[in-house]
N, C-alpha and C positions, 0 to 999 in steps of 0.2 A: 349154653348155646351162643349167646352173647360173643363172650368170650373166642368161641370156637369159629363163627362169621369170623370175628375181626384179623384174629391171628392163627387162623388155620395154614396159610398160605407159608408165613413164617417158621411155623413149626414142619411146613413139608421139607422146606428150604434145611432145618435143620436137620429133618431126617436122610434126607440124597445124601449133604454132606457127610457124616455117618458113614450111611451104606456103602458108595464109594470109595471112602478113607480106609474101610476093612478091607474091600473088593481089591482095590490099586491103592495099594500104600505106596509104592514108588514112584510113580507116575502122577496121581490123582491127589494124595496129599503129600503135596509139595509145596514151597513158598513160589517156587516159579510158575505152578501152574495156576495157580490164586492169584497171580500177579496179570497172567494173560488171563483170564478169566476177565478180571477187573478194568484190563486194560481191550478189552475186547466191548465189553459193555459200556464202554465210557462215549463212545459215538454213539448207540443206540440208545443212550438216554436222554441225549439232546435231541435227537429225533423224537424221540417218545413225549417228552415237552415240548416239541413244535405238533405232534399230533393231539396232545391234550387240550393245547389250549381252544382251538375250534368244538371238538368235542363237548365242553364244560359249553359251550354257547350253541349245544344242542346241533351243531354242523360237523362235517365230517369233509378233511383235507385231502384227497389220494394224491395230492401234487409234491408232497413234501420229499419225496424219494426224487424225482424230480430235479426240485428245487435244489436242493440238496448235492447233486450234482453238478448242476449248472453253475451253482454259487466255488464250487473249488475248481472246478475250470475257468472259472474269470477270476478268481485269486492266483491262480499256477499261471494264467495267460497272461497276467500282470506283469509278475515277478521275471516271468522264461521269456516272454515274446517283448516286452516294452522293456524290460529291464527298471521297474520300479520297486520302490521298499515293501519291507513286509507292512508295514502298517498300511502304505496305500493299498494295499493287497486285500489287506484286512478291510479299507474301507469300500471299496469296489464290492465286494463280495455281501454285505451287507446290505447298501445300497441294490443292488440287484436282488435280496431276499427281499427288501423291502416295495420295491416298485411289484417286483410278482405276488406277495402276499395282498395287495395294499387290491391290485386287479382283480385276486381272485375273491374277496371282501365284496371289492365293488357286483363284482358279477354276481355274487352268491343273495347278495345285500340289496342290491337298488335294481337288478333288473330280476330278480324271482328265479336265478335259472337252479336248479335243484344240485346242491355242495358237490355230492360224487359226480355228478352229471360236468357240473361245472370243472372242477378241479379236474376232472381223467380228460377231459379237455386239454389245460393246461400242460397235465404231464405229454400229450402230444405230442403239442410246441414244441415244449421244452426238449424234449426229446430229439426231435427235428433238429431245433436250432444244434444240440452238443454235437450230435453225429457229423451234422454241413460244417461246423467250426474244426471240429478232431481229427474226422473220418477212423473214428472207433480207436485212436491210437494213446493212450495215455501222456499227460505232460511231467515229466520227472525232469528238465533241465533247466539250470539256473531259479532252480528254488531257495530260499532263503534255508541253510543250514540249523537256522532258531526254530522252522519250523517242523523242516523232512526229522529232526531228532527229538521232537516231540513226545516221541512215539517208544524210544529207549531212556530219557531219562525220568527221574522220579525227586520227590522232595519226601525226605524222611524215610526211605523207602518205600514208599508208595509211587504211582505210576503217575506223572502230571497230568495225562490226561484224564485219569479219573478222577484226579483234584479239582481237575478245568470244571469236568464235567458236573461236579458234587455242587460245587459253588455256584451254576447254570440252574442245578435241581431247586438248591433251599432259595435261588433268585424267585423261580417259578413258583415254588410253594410259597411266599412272603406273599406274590402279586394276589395271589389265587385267593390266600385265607385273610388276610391283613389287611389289605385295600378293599375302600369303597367298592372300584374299579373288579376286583375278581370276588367281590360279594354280587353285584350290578349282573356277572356273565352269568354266576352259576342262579340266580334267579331269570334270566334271557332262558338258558337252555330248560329249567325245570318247568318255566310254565311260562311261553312267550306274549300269552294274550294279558294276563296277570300282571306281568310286567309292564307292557303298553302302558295299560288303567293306571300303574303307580306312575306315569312320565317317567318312565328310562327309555331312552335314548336305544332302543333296541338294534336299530341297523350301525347308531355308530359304534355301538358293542363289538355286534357283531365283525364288523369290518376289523376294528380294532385288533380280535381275536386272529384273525386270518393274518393282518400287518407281523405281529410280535411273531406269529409261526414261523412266517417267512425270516424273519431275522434270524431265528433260532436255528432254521434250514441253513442260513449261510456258516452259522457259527459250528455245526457239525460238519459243514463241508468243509469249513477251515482245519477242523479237526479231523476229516479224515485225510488229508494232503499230513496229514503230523501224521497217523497215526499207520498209512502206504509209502510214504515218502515218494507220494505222485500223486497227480490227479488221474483220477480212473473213470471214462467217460460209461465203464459200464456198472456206477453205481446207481444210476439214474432210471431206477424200475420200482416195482413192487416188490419184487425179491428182497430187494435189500432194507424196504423200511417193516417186511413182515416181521421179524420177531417185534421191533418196537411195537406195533402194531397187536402183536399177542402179548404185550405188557401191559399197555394203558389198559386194555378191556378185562385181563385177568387183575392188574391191579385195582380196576374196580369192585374185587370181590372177598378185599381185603382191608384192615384198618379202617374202612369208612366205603363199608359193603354198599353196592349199589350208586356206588359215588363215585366219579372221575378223580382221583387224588396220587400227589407226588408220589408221598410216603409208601403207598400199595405199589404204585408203580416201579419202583426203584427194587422193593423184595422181588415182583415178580422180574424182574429184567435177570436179578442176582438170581431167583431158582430157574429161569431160562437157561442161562450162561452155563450153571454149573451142572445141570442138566443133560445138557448137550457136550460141556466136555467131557463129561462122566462116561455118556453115551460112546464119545469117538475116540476116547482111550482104553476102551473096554473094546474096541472094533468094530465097531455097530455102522452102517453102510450109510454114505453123503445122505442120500436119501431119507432117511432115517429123522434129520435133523426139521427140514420142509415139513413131513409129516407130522412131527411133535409142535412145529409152532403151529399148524394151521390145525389141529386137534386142542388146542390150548384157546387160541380164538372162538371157537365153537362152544366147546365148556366155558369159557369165561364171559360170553354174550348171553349165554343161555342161564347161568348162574346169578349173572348181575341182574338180569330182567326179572328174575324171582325175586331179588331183593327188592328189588325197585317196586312190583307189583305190591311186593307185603309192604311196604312202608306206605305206599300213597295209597292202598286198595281200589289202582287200577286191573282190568280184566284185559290179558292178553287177547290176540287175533284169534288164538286156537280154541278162546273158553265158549 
């Protein structure tokens, strides 16, 4: 059973692929279509690591989709409108992850206002602000060519940005498992009062946790100007951070069941993706795709809270 908690998810992962492979040999198993698959997931797992890391400290971001926007609109609005390099692009866009992360920390942190409550706030703003700046119209001119081709080329065959994105992951999994610092969060989120009593430093945890999101938000906004070859003002929703979203929580129900971790997360982003293109190669209707991730959040909150309940033998609201 053991066993079957940790790596069930992996082993479904192997059976779609399978199923699929007999179902659409031409289509479905192909090196191209494993390539967009991989290369489709490689922004939703930066997000998924800008959503993890508030999570692990027991809060929850809804600004990240957002942020996340607004950070590759002021990288495209760098490059297209002032005519500066890609790196100052690059550091604008960060800088803007990080003053946003850094406020939604402070608010969540020092004045008590509740993380969803807080952050759907922010998404707002944010919102406000891309639309008054765009007026809904995407920036695709005078972008750095290093970056708009991102998105076609690869190292070794493989897709750079899921290179970008891999070496994003094992950063986040090093901070999480390996430092003081993301042993400090995942005791904040597991028991905050507990934590107190030991002197951790809980609000600047916390804060911290919000900060690195935000960064993480700009650096998937960097990468989706690679991966559109434009900034596209209508990334900046819920829509678009849902599958991540059905990642982090389904991947806490895998590898280290009950627990916010890379590793689960990165299988379920990989059985999302392949999932869903299995789905849309087979014909199966846009719609289709909505329904499978927010049926996936559902099982996977609902799943992970049994674990969590049998590990600490806490008693759910429903017992």
């Amino acid at each position: 059973m053991d066993l079957l908690e940790r790596y069930g998810l992996l082993g479904l992962l192997v059976v779609v692929i399978v199923v699929f492979s007999i179902w659409l040999p031409d289509t479905f198993a192909t090196a191209a279509n494993f390539r967009a698959v991989v290369t489709t997931q490689a922004v939703g797992s930066v997000v998924a690591m800008a959503l993890l890391l508030p999570l692990v400290s027991g809060r929850f971001d809804v600004s990240i989709g957002a942020t996340t926007g607004m950070c590759a609109i002021a990288a495209a609005a760098t490059m297209s409108r002032y005519g500066l390099s890609l790196p100052l692009a690059v550091l604008v866009a960060v800088a803007v992850g990080l003053v946003v992360g850094l406020f939604n920390g402070f608010v969540v942190s020092y004045l008590g206002v509740n993380s969803i409550i807080g952050t759907l706030g922010t998404t707002t703003v944010l919102g406000g602000i891309i639309a008054a700046y765009t007026h809904g119209t995407p920036i695709s001119d005078g972008l750095s060519p290093a970056l708009t081709n991102l998105g076609t080329t690869g190292l070794l065959g493989v897709p750079s940005l899921f290179v970008i994105a891999m070496v994003i992951c094992v950063a986040c999994w090093y901070i999480l498992t390996q430092t003081p610092f993301g042993r400090r969060l995942f005791a904040v989120g597991s028991n905050l009062a507990a934590a107190r009593l030991t002197g951790l430093g809980a609000r600047t945890l916390v804060v911290s946790s919000f900060t690195l999101a935000g960064v993480l938000a700009a650096l998937a906004g960097i990468m989706q100007i690679g991966a559109q070859g434009s900034a596209d003002p209508q990334v900046a929703g819920i829509p678009f951070i849902l599958p991540s979203m059905a990642a982090v929580f389904l991947g806490a129900t895998t590898i280290h069941p009950g627990r916010y971790n890379v590793p689960g997360t990165i299988v379920a982003l990989l059985f999302l993706g392949t999932t869903v293109s299995g789905l849309a190669l087979a014909g199966a209707s846009p719609w289709v795709t909505d329904v499978f991730n927010g049926s996936a959040i559902i099982a996977a909150i609902a799943i992970s809270a049994q674990f969590r309940r049998r590990r600490t033998g806490e008693l759910d609201i429903g017992s």
